[in-house]
C-alpha positions in Angstrom: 13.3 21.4 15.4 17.0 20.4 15.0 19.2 23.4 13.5 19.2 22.7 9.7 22.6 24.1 9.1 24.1 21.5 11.5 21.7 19.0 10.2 23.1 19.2 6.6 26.5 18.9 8.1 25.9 15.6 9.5 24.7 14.6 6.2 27.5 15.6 4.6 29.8 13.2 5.9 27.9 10.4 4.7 28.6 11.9 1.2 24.9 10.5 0.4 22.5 12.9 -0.6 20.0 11.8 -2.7 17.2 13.5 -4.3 14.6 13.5 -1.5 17.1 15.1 0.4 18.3 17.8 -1.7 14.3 18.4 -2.1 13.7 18.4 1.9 16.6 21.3 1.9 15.0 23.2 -0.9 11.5 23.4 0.7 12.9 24.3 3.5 10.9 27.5 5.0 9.9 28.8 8.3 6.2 27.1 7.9 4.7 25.3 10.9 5.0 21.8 10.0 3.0 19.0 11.3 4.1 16.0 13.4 3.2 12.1 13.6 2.4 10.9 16.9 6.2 9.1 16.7 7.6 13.0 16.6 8.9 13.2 20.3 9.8 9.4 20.1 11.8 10.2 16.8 13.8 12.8 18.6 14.1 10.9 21.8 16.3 8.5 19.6 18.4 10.8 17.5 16.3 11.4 14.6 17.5 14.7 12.8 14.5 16.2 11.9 13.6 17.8 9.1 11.2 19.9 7.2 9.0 17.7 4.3 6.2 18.1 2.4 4.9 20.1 5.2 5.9 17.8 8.1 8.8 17.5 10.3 10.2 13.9 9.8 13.7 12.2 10.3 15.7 11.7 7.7 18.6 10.1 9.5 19.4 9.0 12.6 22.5 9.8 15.3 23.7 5.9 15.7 23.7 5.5 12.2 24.4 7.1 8.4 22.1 6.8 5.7 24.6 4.9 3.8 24.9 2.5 7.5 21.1 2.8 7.3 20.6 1.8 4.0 22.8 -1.2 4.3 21.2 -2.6 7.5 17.5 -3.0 5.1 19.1 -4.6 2.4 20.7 -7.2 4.9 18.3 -7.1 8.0 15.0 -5.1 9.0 14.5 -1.2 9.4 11.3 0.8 10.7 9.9 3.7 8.8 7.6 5.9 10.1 5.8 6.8 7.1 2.4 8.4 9.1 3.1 11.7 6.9 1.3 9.8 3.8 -2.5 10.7 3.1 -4.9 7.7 4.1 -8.4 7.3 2.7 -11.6 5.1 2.5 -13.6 5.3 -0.3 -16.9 3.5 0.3 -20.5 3.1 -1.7 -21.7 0.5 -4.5 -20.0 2.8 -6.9 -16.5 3.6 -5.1 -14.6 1.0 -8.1 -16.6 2.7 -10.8 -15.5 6.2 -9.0 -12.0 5.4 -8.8 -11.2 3.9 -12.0 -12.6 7.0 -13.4 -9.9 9.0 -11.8 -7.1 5.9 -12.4 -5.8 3.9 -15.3 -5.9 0.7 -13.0 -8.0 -1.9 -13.3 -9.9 -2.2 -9.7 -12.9 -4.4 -10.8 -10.6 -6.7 -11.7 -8.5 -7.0 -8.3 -9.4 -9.6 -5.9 -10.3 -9.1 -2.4 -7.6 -7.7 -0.2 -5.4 -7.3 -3.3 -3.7 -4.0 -4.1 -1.9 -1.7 -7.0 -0.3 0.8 -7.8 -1.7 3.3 -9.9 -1.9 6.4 -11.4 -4.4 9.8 -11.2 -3.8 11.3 -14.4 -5.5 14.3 -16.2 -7.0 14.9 -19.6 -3.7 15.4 -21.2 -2.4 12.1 -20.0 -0.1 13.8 -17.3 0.3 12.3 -13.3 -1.2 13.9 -10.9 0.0 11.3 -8.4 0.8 8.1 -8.1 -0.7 5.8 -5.2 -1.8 2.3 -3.9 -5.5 1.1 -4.3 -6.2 -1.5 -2.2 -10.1 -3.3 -3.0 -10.9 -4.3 0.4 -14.2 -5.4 -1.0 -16.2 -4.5 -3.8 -18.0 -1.3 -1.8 -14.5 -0.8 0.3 -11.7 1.4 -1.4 -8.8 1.6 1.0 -6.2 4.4 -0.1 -2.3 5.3 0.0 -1.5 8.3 -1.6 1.7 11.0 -1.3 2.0 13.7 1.7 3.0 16.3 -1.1 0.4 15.7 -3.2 -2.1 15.4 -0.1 -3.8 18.5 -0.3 -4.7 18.6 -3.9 -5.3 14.9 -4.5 -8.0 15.2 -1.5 -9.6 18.0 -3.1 -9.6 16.3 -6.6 -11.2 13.3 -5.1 -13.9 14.8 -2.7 -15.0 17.3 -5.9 -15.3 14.2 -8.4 -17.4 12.4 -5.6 -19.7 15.5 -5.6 -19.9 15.5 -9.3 -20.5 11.4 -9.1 -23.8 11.5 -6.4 -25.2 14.4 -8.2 -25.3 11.6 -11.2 -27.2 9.8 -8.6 -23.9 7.3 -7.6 -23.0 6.2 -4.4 -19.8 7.2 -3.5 -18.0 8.8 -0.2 -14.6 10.0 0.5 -13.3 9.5 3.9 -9.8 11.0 5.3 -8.1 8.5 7.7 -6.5 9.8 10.8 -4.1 6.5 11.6 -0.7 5.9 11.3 1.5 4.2 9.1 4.7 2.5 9.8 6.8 0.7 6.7 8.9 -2.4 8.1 10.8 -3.4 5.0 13.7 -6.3 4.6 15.0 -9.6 4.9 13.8 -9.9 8.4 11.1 -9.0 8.2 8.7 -11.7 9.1 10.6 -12.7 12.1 10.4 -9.3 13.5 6.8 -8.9 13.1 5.1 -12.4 12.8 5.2 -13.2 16.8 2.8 -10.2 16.9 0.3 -11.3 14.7 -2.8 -12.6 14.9 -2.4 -14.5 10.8 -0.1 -16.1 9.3 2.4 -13.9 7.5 2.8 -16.4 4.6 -0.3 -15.5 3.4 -0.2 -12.9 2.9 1.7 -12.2 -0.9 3.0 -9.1 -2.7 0.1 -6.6 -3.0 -2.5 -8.3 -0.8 -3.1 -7.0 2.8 -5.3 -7.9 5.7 -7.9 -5.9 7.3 -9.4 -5.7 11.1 -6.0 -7.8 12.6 -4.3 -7.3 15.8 -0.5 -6.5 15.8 1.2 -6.6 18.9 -2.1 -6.3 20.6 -3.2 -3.3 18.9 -6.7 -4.3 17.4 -8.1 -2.5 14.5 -4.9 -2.5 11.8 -4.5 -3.5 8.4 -1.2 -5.0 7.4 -0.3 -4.7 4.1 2.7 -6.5 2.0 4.1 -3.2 0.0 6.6 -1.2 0.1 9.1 1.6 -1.3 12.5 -0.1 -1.1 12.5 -3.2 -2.9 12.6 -6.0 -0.2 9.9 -7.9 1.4 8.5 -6.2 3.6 5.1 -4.3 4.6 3.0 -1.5 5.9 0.8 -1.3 8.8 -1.5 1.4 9.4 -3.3 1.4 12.8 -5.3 4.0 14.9 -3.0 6.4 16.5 -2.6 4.7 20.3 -1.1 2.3 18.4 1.6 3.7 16.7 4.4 4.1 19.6 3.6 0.4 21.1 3.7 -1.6 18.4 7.0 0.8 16.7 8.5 -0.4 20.4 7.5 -4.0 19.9 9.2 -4.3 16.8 12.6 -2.6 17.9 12.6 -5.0 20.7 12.5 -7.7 18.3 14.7 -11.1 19.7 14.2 -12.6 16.2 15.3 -9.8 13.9 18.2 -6.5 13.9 15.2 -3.9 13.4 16.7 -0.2 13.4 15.1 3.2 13.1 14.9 4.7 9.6 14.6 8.4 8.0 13.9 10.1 4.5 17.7 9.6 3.3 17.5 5.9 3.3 14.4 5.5 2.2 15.0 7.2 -1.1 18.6 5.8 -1.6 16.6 2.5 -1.2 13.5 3.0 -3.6 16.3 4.8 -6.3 18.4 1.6 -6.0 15.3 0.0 -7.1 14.4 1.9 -10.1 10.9 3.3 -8.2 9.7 6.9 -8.9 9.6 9.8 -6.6 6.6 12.2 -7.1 8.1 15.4 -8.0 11.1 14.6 -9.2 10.8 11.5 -11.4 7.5 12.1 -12.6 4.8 15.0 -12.5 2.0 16.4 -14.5 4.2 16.9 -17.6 5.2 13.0 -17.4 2.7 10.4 -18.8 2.3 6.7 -17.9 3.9 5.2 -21.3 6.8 8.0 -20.8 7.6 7.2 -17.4 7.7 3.2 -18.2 4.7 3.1 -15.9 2.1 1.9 -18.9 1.8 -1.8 -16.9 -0.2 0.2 -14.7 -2.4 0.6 -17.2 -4.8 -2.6 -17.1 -5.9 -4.4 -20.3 -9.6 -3.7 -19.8 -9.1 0.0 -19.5 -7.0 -0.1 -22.7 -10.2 -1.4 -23.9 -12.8 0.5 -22.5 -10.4 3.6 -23.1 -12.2 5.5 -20.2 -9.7 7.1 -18.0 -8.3 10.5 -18.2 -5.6 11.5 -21.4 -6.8 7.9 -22.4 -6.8 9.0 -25.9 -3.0 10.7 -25.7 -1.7 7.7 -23.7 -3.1 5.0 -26.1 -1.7 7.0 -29.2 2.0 6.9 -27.0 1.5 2.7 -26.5 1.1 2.2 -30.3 3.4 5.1 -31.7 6.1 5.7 -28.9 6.6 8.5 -26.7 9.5 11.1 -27.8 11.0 10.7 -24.7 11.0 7.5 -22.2 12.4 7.2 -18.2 15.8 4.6 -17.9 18.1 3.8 -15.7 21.8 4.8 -15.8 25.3 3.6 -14.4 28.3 5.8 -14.0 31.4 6.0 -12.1 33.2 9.1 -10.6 31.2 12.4 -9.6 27.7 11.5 -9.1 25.2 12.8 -11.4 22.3 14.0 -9.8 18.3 15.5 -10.8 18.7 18.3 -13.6 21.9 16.8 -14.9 22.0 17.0 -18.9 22.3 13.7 -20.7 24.3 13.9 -23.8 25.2 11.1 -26.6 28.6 9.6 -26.8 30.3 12.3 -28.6 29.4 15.0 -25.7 27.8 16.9 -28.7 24.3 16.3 -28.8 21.5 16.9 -26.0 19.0 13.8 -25.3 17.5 14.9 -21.9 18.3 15.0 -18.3 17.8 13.0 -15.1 15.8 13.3 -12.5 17.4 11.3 -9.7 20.6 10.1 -9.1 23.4 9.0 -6.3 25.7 6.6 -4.8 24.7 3.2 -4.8 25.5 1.9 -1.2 25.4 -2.0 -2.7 26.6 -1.9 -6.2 29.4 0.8 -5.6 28.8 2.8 -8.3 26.8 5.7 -9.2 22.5 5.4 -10.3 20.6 7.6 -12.0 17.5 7.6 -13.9 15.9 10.4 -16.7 14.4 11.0 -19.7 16.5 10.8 -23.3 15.2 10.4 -26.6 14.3 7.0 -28.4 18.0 7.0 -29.7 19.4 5.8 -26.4 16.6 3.5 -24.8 18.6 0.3 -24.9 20.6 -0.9 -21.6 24.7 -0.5 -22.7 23.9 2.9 -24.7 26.4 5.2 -24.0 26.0 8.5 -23.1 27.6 11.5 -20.8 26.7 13.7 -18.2 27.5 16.8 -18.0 28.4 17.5 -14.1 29.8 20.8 -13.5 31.0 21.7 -16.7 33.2 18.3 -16.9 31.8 15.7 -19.4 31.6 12.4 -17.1 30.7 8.8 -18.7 27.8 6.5 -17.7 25.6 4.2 -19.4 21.9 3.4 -19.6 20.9 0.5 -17.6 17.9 -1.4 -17.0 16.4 -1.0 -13.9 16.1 -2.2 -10.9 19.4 -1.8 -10.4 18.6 -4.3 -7.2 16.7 -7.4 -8.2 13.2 -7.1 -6.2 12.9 -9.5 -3.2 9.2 -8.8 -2.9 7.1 -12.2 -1.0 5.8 -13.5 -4.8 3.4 -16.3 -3.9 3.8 -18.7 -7.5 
């Protein structure tokens, strides 16, 4: 593994330390960490790796800064390696009854091959993680779910399946061994399309396609997701797979498709306004608090059958004390555990939970919880940044419009 001192001085110049960063250097320990089957490629071509969520994953690359990095998404096409995320079937007549019991989405109500993002939450209305369901079919659960909540969301779902069969449903869990790469922006489709089997204009926002051939590789399902705010998409495929179709894709005479790491990828999802496990929301955070209650479909606010239903319901009609926004500032940028004050400097109303340089707008993002007083965008409040008052403003987010493939 690359020296971590030097690595944080390389990261240092790009003056670009976001969040998921600062979190990689803090769970930094002398653990073994696992690898994806891209590890030796990755260091082959300059990835700085570094400890995460128990793997060892780049988070930048020698040819290019995260800033560099971040920039070359927004305007052409960049390749995550993203195989660290947990990957589960759940199968059985009862898998959309079994899962909605754990969820707030509404997955009876999905089409084939159509997707969401939702929430496990637990009898007090707090996250336990968020992830993508995808119903594959009405028996076929297909499941994206975060490498640092891996452990205990497998656990959680394999002992509610136990509880489900003894009830006499039919339900199974089933861990995923592939891998997963993310190729998100602009160029997207040119890059990848010449190594499909289907057409890519098919396939909209939040659908995906099961059993297809990319680049050869048979046995993958493409889906159109992602973390950064562009088009773009996620492919998992068995393991073989992974280096040949990563090389296809660099190789790409249709697109600029570059290598990406951990830095870029959360400077990306921050710029638009999406959550980081951990950081922007956690177990003490409900859906309505986090601005996450769309998740919440209108038949379960009906039925009223998914876990902390009755304290998230109460927070739809009543308000929350606290709610996540976005913020805008210029000068020192405020980071996670940064102290949100009102105009005057004299009065607390929370703190943020992410925050950095915005690459594309040139000023600095954030986003945290304050108190009902200072919900609406052009509120202004102050951050208190190392004992200096600094200004900023709440803004709505995304602070970059979504380009996500919307099919009208």
């Amino acid at each position: 593994m690359q020296c971590l001192s030097k690595w944080k001085c390389v990261l240092g110049k790009t003056k670009q330390l976001a969040p998921l960063v600062h979190q990689i250097i803090r769970n930094n320990s002398k653990a073994p960490f696992k690898k994806t089957e891209l590890y030796d490629f990755h260091v082959a071509h300059g990835g700085k790796m570094v400890p995460f969520a128990g793997w060892s994953m780049p988070v930048l690359y020698k040819d290019q800064t995260i800033v560099e990095s971040h920039l070359h998404t927004r305007k052409h096409c960049s390749l995550f390696d993203v195989s660290h995320m947990m990957q589960t079937h759940i199968t059985g007549k009862d898998s959309i009854k079994f899962m909605e019991s754990l969820t707030v989405a509404d997955i009876e109500g999905l089409k084939e091959n159509q997707g969401t993002l939702t929430l496990f939450t637990d009898e007090k209305g707090g996250i336990l993680d968020d992830l993508i369901v995808t119903k594959v079919t009405d028996t076929f659960l297909f499941v994206v779910s975060n490498a640092g909540c891996a452990d205990k969301d497998l656990v959680h779902m394999e002992a509610e399946a136990e509880q489900f069969r003894c009830k006499g449903f039919d339900v199974q869990v089933e861990l995923i061994c592939n891998g997963l790469l993310a190729v998100q922006g602009p160029e997207m489709p040119n890059a990848l399309q010449p190594g499909l089997d289907f057409d890519l204009k098919t396939l909209p926002f939040m659908t995906s396609f099961k059993d297809c051939n990319v680049f050869g590789v048979p046995g993958c399902q493409v889906s159109c997701c992602g973390y950064t705010g562009e088009n773009g998409v996620e492919i998992s495929m068995p393991l073989e797979g992974l280096q040949p179709i990563t090389e296809a894709l660099l190789k790409s005479s249709g697109a600029k498709v570059r290598l990406a790491g951990l830095g870029a990828r959360d400077t990306l999802r921050l710029e638009a306004g999406l959550c980081l496990y951990g950081n922007d929301i956690d177990e003490t955070t409900t859906p309505v608090q986090a601005t996450l209650a769309w998740t919440i479909g209108k038949r379960r606010r009906q039925t009223a059958d998914f876990p902390g239903a009755e304290i998230v319901l109460k927070e739809l009609i009543n308000k929350p004390h606290r709610r996540r926004v976005g913020f805008t500032s210029e000068g020192p940028p405020a980071r996670g555990g940064t102290k949100v004050f009102d105009e005057s400097g004299t009065i607390e109303l929370g703190h943020l939970t992410s925050g950095c340089p915005s690459p594309c707008l040139g000023v600095n993002v954030s986003m945290g919880y304050v108190q009902p007083s200072h919900w609406k965008p052009g509120s202004k409040v102050k951050f208190q940044i190392r004992n200096k008052m600094v200004d900023g403003q709440v803004s709505k987010m995304p602070f970059v419009p979504h380009k996500y493939y919307i099919v009208k």
